[in-house]
C-alpha positions as CSV (number, residue, x, y, z in Angstrom):
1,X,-14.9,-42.5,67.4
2,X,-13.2,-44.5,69.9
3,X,-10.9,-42.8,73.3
4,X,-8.2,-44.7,74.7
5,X,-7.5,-43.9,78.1
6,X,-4.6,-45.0,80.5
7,X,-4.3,-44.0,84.6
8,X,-1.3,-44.2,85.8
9,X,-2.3,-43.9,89.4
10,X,-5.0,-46.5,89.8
11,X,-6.3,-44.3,92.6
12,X,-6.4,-41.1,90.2
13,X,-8.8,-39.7,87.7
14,X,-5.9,-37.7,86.0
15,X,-5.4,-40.0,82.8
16,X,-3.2,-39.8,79.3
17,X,-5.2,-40.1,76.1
18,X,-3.5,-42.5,73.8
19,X,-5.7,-42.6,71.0
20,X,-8.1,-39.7,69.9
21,X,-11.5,-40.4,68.7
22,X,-10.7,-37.2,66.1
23,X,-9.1,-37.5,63.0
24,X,-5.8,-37.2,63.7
25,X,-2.4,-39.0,64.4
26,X,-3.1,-40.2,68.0
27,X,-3.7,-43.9,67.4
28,X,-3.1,-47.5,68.6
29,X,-2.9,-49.8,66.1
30,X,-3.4,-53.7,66.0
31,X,-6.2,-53.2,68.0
32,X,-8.6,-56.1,69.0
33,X,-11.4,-55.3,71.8
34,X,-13.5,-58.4,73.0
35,X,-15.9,-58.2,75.8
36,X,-17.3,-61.0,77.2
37,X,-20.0,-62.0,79.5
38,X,-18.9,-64.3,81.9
39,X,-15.4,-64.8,81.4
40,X,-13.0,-62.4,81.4
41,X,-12.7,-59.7,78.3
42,X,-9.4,-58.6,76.7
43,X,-8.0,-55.9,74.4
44,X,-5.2,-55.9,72.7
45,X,-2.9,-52.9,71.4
46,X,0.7,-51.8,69.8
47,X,1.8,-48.3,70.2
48,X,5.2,-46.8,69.1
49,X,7.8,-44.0,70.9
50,X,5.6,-41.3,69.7
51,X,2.4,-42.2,71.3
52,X,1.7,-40.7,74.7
53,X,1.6,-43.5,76.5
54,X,5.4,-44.9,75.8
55,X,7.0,-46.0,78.8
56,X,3.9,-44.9,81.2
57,X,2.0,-48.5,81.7
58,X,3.1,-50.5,84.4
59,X,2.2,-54.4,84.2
60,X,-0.9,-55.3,86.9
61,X,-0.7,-51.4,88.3
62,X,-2.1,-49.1,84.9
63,X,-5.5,-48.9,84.4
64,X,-7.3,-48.4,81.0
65,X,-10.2,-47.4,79.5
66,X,-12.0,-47.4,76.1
67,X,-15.0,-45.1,75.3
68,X,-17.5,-45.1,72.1
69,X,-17.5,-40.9,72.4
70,X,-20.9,-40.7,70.0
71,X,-22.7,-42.8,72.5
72,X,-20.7,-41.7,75.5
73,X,-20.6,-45.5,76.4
74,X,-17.5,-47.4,78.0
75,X,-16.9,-50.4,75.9
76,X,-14.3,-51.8,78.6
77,X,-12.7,-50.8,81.5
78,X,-9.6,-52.9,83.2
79,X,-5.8,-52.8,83.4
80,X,-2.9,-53.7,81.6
81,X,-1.3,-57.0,81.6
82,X,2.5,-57.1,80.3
83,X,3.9,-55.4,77.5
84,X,5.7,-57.3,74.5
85,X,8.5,-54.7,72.6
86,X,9.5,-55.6,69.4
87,X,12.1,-54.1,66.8
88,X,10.9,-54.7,62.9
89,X,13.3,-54.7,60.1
90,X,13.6,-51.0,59.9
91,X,15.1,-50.7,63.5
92,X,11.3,-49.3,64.4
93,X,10.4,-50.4,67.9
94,X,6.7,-51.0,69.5
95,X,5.2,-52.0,72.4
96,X,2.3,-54.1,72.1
97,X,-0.2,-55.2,75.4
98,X,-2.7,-57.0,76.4
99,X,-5.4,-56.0,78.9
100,X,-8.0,-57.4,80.9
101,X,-11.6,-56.2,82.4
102,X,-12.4,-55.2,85.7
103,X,-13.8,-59.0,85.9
104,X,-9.8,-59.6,86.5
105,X,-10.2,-57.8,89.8
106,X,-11.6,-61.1,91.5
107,X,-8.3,-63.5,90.2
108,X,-6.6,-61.0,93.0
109,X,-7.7,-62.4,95.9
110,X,-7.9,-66.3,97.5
111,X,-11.3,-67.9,99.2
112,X,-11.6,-70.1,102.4
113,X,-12.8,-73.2,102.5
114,X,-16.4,-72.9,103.8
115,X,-19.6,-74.9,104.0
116,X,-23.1,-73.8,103.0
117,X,-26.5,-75.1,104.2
118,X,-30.0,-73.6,104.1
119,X,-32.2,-71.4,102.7
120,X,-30.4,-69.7,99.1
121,X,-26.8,-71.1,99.7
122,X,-25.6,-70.7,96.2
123,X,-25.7,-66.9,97.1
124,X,-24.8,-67.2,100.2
125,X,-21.7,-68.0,98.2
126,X,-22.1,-65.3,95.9
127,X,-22.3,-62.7,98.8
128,X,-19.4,-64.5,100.9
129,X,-17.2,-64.9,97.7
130,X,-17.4,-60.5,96.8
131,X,-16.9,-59.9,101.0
132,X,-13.8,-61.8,101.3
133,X,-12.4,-60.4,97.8
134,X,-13.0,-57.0,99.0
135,X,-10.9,-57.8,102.4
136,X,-8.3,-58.2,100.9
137,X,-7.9,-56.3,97.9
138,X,-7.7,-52.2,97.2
139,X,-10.1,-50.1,96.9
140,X,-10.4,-49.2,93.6
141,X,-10.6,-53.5,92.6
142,X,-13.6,-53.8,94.9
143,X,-16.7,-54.3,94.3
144,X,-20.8,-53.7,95.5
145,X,-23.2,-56.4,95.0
146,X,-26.2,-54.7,93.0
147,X,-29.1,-56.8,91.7
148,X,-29.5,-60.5,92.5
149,X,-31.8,-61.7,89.9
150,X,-31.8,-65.4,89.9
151,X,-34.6,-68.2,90.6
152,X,-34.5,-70.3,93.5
153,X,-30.8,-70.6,94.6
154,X,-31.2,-73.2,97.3
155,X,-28.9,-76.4,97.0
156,X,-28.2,-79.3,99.4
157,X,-24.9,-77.6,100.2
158,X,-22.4,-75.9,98.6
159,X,-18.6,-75.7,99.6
160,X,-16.1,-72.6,99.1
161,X,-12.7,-74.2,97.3
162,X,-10.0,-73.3,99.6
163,X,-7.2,-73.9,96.5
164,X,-8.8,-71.3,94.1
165,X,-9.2,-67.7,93.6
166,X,-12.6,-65.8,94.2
167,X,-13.5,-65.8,90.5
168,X,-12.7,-69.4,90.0
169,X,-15.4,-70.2,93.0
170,X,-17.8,-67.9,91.3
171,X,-17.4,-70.1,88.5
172,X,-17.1,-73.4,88.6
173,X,-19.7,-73.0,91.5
174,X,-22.2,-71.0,90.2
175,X,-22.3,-69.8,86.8
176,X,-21.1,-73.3,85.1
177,X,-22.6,-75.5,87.7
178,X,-25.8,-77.1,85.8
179,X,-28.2,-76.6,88.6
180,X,-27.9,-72.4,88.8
181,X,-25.9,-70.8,85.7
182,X,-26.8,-66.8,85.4
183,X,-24.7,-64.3,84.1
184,X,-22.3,-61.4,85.8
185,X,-23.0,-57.6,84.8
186,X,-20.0,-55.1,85.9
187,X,-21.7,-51.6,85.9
188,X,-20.5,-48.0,87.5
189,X,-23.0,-45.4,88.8
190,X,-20.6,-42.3,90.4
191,X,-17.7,-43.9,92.4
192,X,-19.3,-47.3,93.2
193,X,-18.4,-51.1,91.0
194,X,-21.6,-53.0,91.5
195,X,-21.7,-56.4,90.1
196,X,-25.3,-57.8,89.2
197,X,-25.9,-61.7,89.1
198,X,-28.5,-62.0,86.5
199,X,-30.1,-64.5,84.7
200,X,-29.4,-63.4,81.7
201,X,-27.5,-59.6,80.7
202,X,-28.7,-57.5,77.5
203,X,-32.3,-56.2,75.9
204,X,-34.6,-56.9,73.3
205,X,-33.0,-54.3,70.3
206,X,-35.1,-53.4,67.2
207,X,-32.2,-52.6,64.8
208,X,-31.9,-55.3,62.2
209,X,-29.2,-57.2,60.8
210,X,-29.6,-58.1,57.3
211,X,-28.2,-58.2,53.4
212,X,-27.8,-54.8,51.6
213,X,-27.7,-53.1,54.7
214,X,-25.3,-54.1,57.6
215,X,-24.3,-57.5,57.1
216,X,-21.5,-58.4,55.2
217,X,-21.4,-62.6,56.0
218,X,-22.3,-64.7,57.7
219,X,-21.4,-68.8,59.4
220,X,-23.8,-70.7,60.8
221,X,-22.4,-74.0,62.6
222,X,-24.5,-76.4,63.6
223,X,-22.6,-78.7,66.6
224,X,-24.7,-82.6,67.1
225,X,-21.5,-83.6,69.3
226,X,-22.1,-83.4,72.5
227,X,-25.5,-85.3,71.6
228,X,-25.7,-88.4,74.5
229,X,-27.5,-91.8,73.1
230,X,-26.8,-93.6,75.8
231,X,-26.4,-92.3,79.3
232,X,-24.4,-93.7,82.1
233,X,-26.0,-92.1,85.1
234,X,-23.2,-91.5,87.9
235,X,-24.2,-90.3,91.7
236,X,-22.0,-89.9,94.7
237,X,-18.6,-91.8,95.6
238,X,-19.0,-95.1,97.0
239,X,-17.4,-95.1,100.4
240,X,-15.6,-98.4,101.5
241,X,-13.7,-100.2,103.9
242,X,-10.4,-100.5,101.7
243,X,-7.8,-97.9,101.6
244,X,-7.7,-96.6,97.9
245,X,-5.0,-93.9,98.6
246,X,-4.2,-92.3,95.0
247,X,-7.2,-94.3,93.7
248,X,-10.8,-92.6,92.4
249,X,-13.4,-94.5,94.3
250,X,-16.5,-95.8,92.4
251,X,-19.6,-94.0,91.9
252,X,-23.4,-94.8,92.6
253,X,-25.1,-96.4,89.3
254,X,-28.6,-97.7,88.2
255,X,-27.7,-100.9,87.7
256,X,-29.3,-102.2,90.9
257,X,-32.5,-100.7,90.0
258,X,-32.5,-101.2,85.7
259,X,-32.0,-104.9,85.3
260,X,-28.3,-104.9,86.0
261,X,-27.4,-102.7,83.4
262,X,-25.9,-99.4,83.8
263,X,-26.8,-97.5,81.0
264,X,-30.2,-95.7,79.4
265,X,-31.3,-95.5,75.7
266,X,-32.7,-92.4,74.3
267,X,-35.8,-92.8,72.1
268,X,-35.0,-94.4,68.6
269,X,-35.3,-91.4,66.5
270,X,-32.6,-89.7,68.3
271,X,-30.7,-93.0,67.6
272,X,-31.6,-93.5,64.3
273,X,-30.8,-89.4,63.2
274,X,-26.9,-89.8,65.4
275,X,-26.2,-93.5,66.4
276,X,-24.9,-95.0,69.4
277,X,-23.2,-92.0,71.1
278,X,-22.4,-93.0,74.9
279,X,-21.7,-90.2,77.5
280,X,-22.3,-89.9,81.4
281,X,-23.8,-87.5,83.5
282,X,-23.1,-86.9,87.3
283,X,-25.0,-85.8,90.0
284,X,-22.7,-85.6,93.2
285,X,-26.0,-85.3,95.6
286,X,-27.6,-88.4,94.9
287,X,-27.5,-91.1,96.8
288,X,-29.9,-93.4,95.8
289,X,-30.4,-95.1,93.0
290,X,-33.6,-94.8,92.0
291,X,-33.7,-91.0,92.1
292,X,-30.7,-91.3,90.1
293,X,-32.3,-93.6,86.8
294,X,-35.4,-90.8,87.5
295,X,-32.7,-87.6,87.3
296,X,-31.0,-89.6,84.5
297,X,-34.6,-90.3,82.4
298,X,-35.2,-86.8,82.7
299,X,-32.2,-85.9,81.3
300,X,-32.2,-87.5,77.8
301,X,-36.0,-86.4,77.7
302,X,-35.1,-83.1,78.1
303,X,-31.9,-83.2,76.2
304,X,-31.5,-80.4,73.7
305,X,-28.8,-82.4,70.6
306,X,-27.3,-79.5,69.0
307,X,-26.0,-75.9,69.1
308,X,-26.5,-73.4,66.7
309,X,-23.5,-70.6,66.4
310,X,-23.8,-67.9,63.9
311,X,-21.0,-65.6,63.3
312,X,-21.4,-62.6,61.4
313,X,-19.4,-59.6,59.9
314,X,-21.8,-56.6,60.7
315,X,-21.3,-52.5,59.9
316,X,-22.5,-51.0,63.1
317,X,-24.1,-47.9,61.3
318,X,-25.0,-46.2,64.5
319,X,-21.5,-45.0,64.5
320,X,-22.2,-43.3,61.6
321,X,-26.0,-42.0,63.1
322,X,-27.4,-44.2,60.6
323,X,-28.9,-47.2,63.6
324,X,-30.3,-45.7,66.5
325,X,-28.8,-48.6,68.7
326,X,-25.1,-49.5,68.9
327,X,-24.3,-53.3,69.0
328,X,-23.2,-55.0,72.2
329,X,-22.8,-57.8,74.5
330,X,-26.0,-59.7,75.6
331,X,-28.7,-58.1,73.7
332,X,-31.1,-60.0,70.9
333,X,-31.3,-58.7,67.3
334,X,-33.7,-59.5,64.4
335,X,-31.2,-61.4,61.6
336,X,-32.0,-61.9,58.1
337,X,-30.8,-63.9,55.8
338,X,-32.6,-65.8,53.2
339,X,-29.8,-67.2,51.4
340,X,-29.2,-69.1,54.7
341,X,-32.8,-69.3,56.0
342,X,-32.6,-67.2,59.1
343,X,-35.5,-64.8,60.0
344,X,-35.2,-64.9,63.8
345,X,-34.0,-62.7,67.1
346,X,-30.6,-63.8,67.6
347,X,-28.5,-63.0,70.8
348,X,-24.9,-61.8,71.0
349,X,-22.6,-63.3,73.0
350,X,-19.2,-62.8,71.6
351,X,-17.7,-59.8,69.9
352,X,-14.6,-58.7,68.5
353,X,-14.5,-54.7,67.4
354,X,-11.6,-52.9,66.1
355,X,-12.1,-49.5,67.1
356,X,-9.9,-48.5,64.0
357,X,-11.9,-50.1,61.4
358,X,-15.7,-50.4,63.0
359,X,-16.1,-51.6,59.8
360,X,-14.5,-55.3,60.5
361,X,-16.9,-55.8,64.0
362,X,-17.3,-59.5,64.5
363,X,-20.5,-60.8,66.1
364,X,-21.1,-64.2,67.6
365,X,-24.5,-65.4,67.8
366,X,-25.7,-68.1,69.9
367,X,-25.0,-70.8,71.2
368,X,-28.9,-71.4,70.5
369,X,-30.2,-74.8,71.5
370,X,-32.2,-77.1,69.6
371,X,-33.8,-79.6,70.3
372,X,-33.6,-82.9,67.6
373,X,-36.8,-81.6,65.7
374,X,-35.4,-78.3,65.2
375,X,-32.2,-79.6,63.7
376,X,-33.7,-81.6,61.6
377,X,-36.1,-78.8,60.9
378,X,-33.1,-76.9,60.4
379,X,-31.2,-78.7,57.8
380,X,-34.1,-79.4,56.1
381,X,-35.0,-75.6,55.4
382,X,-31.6,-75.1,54.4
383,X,-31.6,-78.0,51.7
384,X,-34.6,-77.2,50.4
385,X,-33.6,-73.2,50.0
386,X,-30.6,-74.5,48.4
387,X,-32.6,-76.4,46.1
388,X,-34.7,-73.6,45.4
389,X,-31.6,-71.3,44.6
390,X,-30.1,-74.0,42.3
391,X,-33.5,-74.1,40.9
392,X,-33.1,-70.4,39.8
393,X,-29.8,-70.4,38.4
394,X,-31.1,-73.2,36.2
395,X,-33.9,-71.3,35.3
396,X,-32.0,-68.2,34.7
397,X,-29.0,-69.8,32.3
398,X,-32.0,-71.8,30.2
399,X,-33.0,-68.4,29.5
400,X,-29.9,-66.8,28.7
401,X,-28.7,-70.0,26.6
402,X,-32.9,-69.4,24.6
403,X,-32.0,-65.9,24.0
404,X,-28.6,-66.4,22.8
405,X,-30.1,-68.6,20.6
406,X,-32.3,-66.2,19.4
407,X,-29.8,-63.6,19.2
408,X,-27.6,-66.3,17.1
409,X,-30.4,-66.0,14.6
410,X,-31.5,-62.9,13.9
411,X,-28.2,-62.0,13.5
412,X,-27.9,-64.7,10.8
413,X,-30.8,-63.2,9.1
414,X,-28.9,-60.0,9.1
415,X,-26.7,-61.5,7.4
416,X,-28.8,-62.8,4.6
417,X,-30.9,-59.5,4.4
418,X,-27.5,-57.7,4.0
419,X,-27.1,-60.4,1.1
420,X,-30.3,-60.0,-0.7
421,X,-30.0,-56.0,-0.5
422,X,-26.3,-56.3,-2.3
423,X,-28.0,-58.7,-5.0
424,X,-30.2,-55.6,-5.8
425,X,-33.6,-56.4,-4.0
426,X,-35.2,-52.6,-2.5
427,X,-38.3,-54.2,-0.7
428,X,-36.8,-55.2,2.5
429,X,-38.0,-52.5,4.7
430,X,-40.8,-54.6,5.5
431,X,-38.2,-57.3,6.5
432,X,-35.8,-55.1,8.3
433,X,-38.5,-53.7,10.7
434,X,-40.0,-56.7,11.5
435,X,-36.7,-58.0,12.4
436,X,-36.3,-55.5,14.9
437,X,-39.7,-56.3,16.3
438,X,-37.8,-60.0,17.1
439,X,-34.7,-58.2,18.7
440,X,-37.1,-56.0,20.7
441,X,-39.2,-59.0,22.1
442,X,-35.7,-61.1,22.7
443,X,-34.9,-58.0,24.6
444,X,-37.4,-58.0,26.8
445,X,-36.1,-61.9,27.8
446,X,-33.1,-61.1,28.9
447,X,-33.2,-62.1,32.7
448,X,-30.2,-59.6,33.7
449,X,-29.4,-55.7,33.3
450,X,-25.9,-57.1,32.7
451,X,-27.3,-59.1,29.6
452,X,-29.9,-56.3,28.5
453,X,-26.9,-53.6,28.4
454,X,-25.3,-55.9,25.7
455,X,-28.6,-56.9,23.6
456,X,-29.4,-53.4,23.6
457,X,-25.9,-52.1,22.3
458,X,-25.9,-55.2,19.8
459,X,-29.6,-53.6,18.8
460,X,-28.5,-50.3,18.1
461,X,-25.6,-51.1,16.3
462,X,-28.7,-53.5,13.9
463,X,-30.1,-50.1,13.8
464,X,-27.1,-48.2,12.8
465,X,-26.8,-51.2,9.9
466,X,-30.2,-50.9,8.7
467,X,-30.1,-47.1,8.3
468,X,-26.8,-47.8,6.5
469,X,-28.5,-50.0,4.1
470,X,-31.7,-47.7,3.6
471,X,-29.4,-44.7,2.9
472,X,-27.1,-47.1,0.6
473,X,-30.7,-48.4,-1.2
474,X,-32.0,-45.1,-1.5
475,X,-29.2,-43.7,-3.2
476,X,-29.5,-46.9,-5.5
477,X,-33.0,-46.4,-6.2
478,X,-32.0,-42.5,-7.1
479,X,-29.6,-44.0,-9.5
480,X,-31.9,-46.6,-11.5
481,X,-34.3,-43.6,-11.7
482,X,-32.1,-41.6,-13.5
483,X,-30.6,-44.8,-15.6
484,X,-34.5,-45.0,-16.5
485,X,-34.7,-41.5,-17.2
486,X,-32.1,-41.3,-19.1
487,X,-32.6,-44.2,-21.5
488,X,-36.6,-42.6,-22.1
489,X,-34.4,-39.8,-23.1
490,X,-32.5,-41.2,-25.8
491,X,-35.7,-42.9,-26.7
């Protein structure tokens, strides 16, 4: 299902297949492909003297690519980092490798310091950041910008770091930085790399993840600790008149304006549900301190207290033409799962696929915010399906324990019919049938086919009994007829 390609020749098309997607021999094995969206993704691979590709990948310089043939869709793209060779017991040697996505590309090349000011300056950055990357690097690492879809990107002013590579600026300067965020798209149309800033990558996908069909488990992991209680609001370094050479210089706090202190409480329920948990927050920019109580306020009003992560073990059946959508990076799914009390879209933003075994594809849901009501909303559900299922299990041994009961005796009367029939009493058909009308209603109790299979195997071997003993009191009637019979004769 899955092509494995490697390119010598960075600038040439002319590959060497190193796993087929046929059924054949052509295979990589300890495989482990994870895309990402914003940091870099990897894959991970062994091969052995007979593959193709032994000997042919040079560190930095070889170029590899991995296709989902059914869906014709490139599930990464990058080059190959250094190999690891091993000998096993058996004097067998491998090569295993690790490899990075194109997103890699932008580690290659170094950024000058630079100020921005104005209109949009976080992508002035952007556009500044891919122009001096592709200066200096080759061809085939550069890249196009394509869509810029992002709200307002204007900032006081943003600085180029001078000491870091180009996708270390993009980082820590955009896409982490509180204020802007968004996500990076890599995509290929004919010859050209563009890279999209978005503000979020993926779609809204139909297929649905649930029990009995594609899911196989499921985590959920609810995370309170980054949860702030009481925040120490920091603004801009304090310049002074000493020299502090090797020392931090202080910061700008509220204390001036908020009765000395330097702190702010959030609202009692969120202390009573978590406690005193102190944190700070800084906001270089800020320079007074009354903006900065305002900037802090808003802050633990706004503050979302937990993440929600779900990781899931998923069959993605449209390899098999069973889902008309393929899982992947970004995109929102409808989940499922009432033993955990999730019926919601959830988004994936972490996979790990073994294109050997499709079978073992990881998903990682989330991280999905919540805000203190849906947490305790949250747990809540969850306690009270728990309660419900250990509800049901109680329900259901009660009624296997009443029905063993019941099994326990009619067998015992059984027993005592079998008893009464060797003592010489023939009318107990009457009694024999209306004992199976018992074992036919305790049948219909049993609360599991599991359970019915056995109360219907113990019924017909009743059955098989009963008929025993009519045959066995028939033949003893017969024989006190002709006892009779033959005493009237004598007579």
């Amino acid at each position: 299902m899955y092509r494995v390609m490697i390119y010598e020749n960075p600038e040439s098309n002319n590959g060497i297949e190193i796993q087929s997607p046929y059924n054949n021999d052509l295979k990589v094995e300890s495989d482990s492909l994870k895309p990402s969206i914003n940091e870099i993704g990897t894959f991970n691979f062994t091969i052995y003297p007979d593959n193709p590709g032994w000997g042919k990948m040079k560190p930095l310089r070889t170029l590899i690519k991995v296709t989902d043939v059914p869906h014709n869709f490139v599930v990464f793209e990058g080059r190959v980092l250094g190999p690891t060779t091993e000998q096993d017991d058996e004097r067998v040697l491998s090569e295993s490798y690790i490899c990075e996505d194109e997103k890699g590309f932008l580690h290659d090349s170094v950024q000058s310091w630079e100020k921005f000011t104005g209109n949009r300056t976080a992508e002035q950055l952007f556009r500044k950041a891919i122009a001096t990357h592709n200066e200096q690097v080759e061809d085939y690492k550069r890249f196009e910008i394509g869509i810029i879809d992002m709200p307002d990107l204007s900032d006081n002013v943003r600085f180029m770091d001078d000491t870091k590579s180009t996708f270390d600026n993009i980082s820590d300067k955009l896409l982490e930085s509180d204020n802007i965020g968004g996500e990076l798209r890599i995509r290929k149309e004919g010859n050209v790399r563009y890279i999209d800033w978005l503000q979020a990558i993926g779609e809204d996908r139909d297929t649905p993840i649930r029990l009995r069909k594609n899911l196989l488990e499921m985590t959920k992991d609810l995370d309170p600790t980054d949860v702030i209680t009481m925040l120490f609001p920091r603004g801009e370094r304090i310049e002074d008149d000493e020299e502090n050479q090797g020392q931090s210089k202080p910061r700008l706090t509220i204390a001036s304006v908020n009765n000395g202190r330097e702190y702010l409480m959030a609202e009692q329920a969120l202390i009573d549900e978590f406690g005193i948990q102190g944190g700070f927050k800084t906001w270089d920019e800020v320079t007074q301190a009354n903006i900065l109580k305002t900037k802090g306020q808003q802050f633990l009003d706004r503050q979302l207290v937990a993440t929600g992560k779900f990781t899931l073990d998923v069959i993605d059946l449209s390899l098999l033409n069973l889902d008309p959508d393929r899982f992947w990076l970004g995109n929102t799914y409808p989940v499922n799962n009432p033993l955990m009390n999730i019926d919601e879209r959830l988004r994936v933003v972490d996979m790990n696929i073994k294109i050997n075994a499709p079978q073992e594809t990881e998903l990682n849901f989330g991280d999905k915010e919540l805000t203190l009501s849906q947490y305790q909303r949250s747990l809540t559900k969850e306690r009270e399906q728990m309660r419900i299922v250990q509800d049901r299990v109680r329900m259901q041994s009660n009624r296997v324990e009443k029905v063993r009961t019941e099994l326990s005796s009619a067998q015992q009367t059984i027993v005592e019919l079998q008893k009464t029939v060797k003592n010489g009493d023939l009318n107990v058909q009457n009694q024999i049938q209306a004992i199976l009308d018992d074992l036919q209603i305790i049948g219909q109790q049993i609360p599991s086919d599991g359970r019915m299979n056995e109360i219907e195997q113990g019924i017909e071997n009743v059955q098989q009994s009963v008929a025993n003993q009519i045959i066995y009191n028939r033949d003893f009637e017969e024989r006190i007829q002709r006892l009779e019979q033959a005493n009237e004769d004598k007579e």
